[in-house]
C-alpha positions as a Markdown table, in Angstrom:
| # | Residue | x | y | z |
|---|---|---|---|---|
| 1 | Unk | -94.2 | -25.4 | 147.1 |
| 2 | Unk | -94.0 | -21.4 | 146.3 |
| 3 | Unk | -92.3 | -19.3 | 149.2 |
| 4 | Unk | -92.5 | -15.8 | 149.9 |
| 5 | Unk | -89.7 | -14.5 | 152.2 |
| 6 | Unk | -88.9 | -10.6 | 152.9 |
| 7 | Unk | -86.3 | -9.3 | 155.8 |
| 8 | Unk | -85.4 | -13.5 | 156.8 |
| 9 | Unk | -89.2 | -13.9 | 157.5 |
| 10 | Unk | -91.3 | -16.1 | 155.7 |
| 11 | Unk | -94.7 | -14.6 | 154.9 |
| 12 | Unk | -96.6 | -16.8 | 152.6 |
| 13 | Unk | -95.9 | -20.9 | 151.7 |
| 14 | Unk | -98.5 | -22.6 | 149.5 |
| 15 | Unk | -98.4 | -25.2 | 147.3 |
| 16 | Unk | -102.2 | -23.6 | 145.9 |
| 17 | Unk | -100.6 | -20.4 | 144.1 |
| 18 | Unk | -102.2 | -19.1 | 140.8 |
| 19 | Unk | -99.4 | -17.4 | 138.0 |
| 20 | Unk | -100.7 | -14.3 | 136.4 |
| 21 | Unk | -98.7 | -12.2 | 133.9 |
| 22 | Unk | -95.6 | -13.8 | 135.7 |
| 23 | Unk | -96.8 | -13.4 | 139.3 |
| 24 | Unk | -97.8 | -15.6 | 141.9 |
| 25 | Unk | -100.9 | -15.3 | 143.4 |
| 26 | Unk | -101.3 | -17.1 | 147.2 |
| 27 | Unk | -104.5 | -17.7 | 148.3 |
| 28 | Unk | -105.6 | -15.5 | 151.0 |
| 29 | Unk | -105.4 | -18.5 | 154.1 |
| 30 | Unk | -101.8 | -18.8 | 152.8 |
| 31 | Unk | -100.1 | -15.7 | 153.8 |
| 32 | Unk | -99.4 | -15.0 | 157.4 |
| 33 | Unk | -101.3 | -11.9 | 157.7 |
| 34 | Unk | -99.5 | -10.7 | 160.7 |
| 35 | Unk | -96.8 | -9.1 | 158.4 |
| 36 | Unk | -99.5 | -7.3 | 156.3 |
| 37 | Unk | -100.2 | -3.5 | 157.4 |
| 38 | Unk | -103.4 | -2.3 | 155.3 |
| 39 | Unk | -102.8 | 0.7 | 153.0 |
| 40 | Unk | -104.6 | 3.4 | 151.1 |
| 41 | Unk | -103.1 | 2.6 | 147.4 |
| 42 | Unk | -104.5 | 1.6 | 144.5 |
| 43 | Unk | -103.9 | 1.1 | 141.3 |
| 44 | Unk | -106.2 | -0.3 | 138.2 |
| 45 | Unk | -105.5 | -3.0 | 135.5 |
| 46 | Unk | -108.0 | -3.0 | 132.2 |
| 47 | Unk | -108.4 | -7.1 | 132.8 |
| 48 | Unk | -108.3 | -7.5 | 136.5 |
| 49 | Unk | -110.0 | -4.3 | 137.7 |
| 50 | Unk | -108.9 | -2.3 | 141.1 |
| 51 | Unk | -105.9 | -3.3 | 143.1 |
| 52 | Unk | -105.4 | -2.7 | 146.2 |
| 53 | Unk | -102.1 | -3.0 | 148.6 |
| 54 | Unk | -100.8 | -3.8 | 151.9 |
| 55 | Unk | -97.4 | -2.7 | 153.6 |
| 56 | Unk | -95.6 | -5.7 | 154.6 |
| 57 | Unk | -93.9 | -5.1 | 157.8 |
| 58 | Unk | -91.1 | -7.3 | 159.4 |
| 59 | Unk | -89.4 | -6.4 | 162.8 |
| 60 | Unk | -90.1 | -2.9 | 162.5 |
| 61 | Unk | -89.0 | -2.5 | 158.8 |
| 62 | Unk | -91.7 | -1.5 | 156.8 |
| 63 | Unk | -91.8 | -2.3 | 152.7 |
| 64 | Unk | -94.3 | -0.2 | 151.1 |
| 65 | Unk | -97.4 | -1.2 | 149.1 |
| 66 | Unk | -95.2 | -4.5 | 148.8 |
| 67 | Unk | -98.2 | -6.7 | 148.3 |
| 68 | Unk | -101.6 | -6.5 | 146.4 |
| 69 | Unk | -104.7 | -7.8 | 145.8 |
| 70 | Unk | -107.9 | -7.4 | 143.8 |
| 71 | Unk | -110.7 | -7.6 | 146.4 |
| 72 | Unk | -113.5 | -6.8 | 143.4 |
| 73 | Unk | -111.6 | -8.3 | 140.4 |
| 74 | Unk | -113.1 | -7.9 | 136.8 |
| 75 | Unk | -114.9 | -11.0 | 135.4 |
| 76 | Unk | -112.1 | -12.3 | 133.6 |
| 77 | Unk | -109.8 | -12.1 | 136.9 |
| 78 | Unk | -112.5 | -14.1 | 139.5 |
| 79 | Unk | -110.3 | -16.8 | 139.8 |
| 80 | Unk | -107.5 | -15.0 | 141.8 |
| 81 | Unk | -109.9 | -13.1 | 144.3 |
| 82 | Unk | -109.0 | -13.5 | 147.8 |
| 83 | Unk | -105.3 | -14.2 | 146.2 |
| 84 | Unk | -102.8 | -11.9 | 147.1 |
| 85 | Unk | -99.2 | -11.1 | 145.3 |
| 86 | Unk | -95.9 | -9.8 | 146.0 |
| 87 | Unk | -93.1 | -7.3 | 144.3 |
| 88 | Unk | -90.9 | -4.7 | 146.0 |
| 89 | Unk | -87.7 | -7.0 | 147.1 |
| 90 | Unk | -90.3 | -10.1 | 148.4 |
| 91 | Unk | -88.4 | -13.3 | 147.5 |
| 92 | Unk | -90.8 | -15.3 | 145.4 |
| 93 | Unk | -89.5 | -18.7 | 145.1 |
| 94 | Unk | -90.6 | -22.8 | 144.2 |
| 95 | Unk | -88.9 | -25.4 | 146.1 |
């Protein structure tokens, strides 16, 4: 089972992840999406095509563009659409 935990919260637990270029990727139905605040950035890989990011929020503490996702990914990246990642202090971690 992977874990994500940020601020003592736990906001993703599956057992379903996908590991890309060292990251895991949850699926979507996953992640509690309560602690995901949509934002405007993006940034673009030359595999997986157009990222884009949410703020995770936890009690009032918001960690910025913490989490991301490729809602269009390039051919070669299908298999992690609707999959989303996290960086930025987010405790990834396999029991």
């Amino acid at each position: 089972m992977v874990k994500a935990k940020w601020n003592g919260v736990e906001l993703a637990k599956s057992d379903k992840t996908i590991v890309v270029e060292g990251n895991q990727y949850f699926p979507k139905e996953d992640v509690d999406s309560n602690y995901l605040e949509s934002s405007d950035y993006h940034t673009r890989c030359h595999w997986k095509g157009l990222a884009s990011y949410y703020h995770v929020v936890v009690e009032g503490k918001k960690n910025e563009n913490a989490a991301w996702y490729y809602p269009e990914p390039l051919s070669e990246a299908q298999h992690i659409k609707d999959y989303i990642a996290f960086w930025k202090g987010v405790e990834v971690s396999t029991d």
